[in-house]
N, C-alpha and C positions, 0 to 999 in steps of 0.2 A: 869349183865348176859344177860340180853335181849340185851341191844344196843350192844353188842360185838356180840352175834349169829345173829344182824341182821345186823348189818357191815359187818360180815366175808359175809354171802351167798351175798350179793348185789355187795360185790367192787372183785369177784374175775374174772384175767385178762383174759378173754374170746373174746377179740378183737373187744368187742364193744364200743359205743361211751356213753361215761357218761355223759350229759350236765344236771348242777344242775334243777333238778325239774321233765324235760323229762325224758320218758322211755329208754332206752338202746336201741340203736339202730345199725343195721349193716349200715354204708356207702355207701360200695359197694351193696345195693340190691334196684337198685328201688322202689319198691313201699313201703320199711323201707325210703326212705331217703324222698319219698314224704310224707307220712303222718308225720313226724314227722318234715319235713319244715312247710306244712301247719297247723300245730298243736302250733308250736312257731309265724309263723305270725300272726293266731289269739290271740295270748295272747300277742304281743308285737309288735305292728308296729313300725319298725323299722325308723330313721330319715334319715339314711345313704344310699348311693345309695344302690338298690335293688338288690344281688345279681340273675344269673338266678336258678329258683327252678322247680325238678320233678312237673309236673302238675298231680297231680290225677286223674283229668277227660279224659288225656291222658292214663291212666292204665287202662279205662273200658272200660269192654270185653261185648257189649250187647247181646251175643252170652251164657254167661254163666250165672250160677244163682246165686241169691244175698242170697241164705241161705241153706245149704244143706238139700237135699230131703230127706237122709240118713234117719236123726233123726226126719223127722216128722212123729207123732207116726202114722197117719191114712195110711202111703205109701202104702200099700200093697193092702188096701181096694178098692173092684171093685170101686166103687165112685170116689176115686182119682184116681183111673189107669188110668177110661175113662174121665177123660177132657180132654177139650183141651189143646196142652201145654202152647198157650198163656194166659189162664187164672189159669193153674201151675204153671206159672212163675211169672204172677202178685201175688198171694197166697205168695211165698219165698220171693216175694219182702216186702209183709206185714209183713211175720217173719222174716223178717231181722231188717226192722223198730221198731217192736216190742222187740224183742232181743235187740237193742239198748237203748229202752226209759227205760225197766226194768231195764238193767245197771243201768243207770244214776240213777234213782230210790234207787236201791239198795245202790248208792256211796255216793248220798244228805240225804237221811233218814233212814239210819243205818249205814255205816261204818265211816262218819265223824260225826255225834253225837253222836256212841261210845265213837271213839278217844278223841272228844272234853270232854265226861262227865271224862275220864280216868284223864284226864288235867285237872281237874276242882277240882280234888282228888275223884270224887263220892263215887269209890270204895277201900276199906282197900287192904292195903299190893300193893299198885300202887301206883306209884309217883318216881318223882324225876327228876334232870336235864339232865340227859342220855336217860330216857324215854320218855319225854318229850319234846325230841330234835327228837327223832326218829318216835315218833306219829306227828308230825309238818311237818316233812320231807313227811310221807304217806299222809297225808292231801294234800300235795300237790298233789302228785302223784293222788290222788283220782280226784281231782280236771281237770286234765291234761284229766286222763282216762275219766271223764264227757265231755270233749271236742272234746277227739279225738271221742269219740262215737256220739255225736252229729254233727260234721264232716262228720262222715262216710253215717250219715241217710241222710244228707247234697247232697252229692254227689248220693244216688242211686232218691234221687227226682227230679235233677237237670238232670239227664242221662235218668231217667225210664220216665220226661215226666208229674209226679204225682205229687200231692202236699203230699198224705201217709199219713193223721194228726195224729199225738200223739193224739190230743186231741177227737179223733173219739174210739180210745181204753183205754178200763178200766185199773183201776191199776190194777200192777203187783200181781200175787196170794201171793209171799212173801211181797211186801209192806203191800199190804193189810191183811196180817195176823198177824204181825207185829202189823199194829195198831191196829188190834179189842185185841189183846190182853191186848197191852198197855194200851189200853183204859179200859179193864175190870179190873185191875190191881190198886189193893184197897192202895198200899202204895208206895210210892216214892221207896225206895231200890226194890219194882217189878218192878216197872216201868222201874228203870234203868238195873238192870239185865237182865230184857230181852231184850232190846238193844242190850247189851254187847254181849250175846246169839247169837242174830242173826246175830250182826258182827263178831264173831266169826265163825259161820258157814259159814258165807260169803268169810271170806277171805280165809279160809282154805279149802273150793270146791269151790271155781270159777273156780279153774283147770283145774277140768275135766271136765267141761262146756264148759270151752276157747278152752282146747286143741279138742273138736269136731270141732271147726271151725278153730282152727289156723292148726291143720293137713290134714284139707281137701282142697284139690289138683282142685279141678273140680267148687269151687266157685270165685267170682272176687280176683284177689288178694288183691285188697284193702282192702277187707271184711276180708279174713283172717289174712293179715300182721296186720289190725288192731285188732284182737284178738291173735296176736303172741306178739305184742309190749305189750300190758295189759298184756300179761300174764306174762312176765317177773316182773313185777314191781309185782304180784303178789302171786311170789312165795317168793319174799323178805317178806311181809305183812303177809306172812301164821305164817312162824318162831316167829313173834312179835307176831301175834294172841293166838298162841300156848304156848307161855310162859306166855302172863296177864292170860289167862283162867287158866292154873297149878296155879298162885298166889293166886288168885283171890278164888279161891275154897277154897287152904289151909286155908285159915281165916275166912272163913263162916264158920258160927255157922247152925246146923244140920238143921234146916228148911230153911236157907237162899242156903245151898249145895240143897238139894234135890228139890228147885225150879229153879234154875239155872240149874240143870241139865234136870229139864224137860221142860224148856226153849232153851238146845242146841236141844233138840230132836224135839220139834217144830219146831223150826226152818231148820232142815234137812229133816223134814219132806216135811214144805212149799219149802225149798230150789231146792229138786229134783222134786216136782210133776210138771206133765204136765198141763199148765193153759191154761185148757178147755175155758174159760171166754174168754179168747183175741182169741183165734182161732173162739169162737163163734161169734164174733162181726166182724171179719175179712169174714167171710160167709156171715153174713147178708149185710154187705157191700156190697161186692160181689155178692150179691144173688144168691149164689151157689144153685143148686137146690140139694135135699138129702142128705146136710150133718148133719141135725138132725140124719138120721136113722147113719149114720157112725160113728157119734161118738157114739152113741149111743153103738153099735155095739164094737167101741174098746174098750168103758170104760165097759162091763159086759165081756169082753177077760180081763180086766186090763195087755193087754199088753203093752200098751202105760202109763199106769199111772204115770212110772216114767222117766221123761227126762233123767238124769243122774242118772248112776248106781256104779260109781267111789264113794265109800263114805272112803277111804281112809287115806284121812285125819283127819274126826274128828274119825273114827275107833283107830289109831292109839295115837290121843291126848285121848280117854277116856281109853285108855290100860295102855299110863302113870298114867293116872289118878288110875286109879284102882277101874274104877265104871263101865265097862262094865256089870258085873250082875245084876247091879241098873237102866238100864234104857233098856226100852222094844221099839224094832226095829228091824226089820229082814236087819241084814248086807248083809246076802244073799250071793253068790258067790264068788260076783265082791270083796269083801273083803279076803273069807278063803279061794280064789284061789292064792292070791299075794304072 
């Protein structure tokens, strides 16, 4: 049942191009055909002469910003309003960088040693050579997706000027919740369950995460083709995610269901909050002046608290489920309005 529901949504004829492992891509759109040239030359240097390829660094607009202002939670705060914009612009450049390395984060230590413990048998009522063909298949894609994101942070360093270090920002507020759980996590079936949890909720909202920047019109287009391309391979990933978690549940026994579920909700929890922690390092960086009082300020508003407000998907996968009464979460509008 899963490999057929996730075949049907991935292969249907929508005029894109299917190259085994790559994302789906349009041909005819520029900066789809350059990231996803430059996306296969890094994974395969070719022996044969070189055909000519979109240059990326040709697509960037230094005119435009590398991370939409939209969605950063402080916008509105006098503090942000009055900078300058050259140092507004370096700030987007940092969430852009940052936005990138959490991906990658997210796709190395949780969604591919999900998939891998899945394949491993870890969990009852998973298995087999159909599923197992199609968690292999996403593996790659995750894989791809790590690339093209480390690609893209690639190019706004190489354009902006900056070296931007990963390694100057902390882990992401989901990796890192992620572990401390795992880590408090007194038996192996916890341990792996909450994985599975938060790949779960990974795959099935990165959506509406991607789709804030792949429908935003006013950032580089590289930036957003590169969250338009992920997010196609994306919605394929949701479907699979969706069906092991129904399976997966059916066969828990009543305390192994009722930690897994309070594992998705962790998980969705950590998934949409705003990580305070990276924006704070990105100020001290910075040496912004005032933005202790600002965030300050939006986090007792908690209107900023949550990034994404899209929770859709796993709304919808706990309504199959038929535990929505069972687990305590404000869905909130952005749900009983759809």
């Amino acid at each position: 049942m899963i490999i057929d529901e996730f075949n049907l949504q991935c292969s249907e004829d929508d005029g894109l191009v299917h190259l085994p492992g790559l994302p789906s891509f349009d041909p005819a759109d520029e900066a789809e055909n350059a990231v996803i040239s430059r996306l296969a030359g890094n994974w395969h240097r070719r022996s044969t002469v070189k055909r000519d390829e979109p240059d990326l660094d040709e697509l960037f607009d230094a005119g435009r910003a590398d991370y939409p202002e939209a969605i950063v939670p402080f916008r509105d705060h006098p503090t942000w309003q009055a900078m300058p914009d050259p140092l507004r612009s370096r700030l987007l450049s940092w969430a852009w960088i940052a936005y990138n390395r959490h991906t990658v984060l997210a796709e190395q230590r949780v969604a591919n040693p999900a998939f891998a413990l899945v394949m491993d048998g870890e969990f009852p009522g998973l298995g087999g050579q159909d599923m197992d063909i199609a968690l292999a298949q996403a593996m790659v894609d995750e894989q791809y997706h790590t690339l093209m994101h480390i690609n893209a942070s690639a190019l706004t360093r190489r354009k902006r000027g900056d070296l931007f270090p990963d390694s100057a920002l902390p882990e992401s507020h989901t990796s890192r919740t992620h572990r401390r759980l795992r880590a408090h996590a007194a038996e192996r079936w916890q341990r792996s369950l909450t994985t599975l949890a938060f790949a779960t909720v990974s795959e099935i909202s990165i959506n509406a995460y991607l789709d804030l920047l792949a429908d935003d019109h006013d950032i580089q287009v590289v930036n957003s083709t590169t969250a338009k391309l992920h997010n196609r391979d994306e919605y394929c990933h949701a479907s699979i995610s969706d069906e092991m978690a129904k399976l997966v549940y059916e066969v828990l026994e009543p305390v192994k269901r009722r930690f897994f579920l309070d594992m998705l909700v962790a998980g969705l929890e950590a998934f949409v909050a705003t990580d305070y922690s990276t924006w704070e390092a990105i100020f001290r960086i910075e040496k912004v002046t005032g933005w202790e009082k600002m965030l300050a300020d939006v986090r007792a508003e908690k209107s900023g608290s949550r990034l994404v407000r899209d929770y859709s998907g796993l709304y919808s996968l706990m309504s199959d489920m038929n535990v929505l009464g069972d687990v305590d979460f404000d869905w909130g509008l952005a749900v009983t309005d759809k």
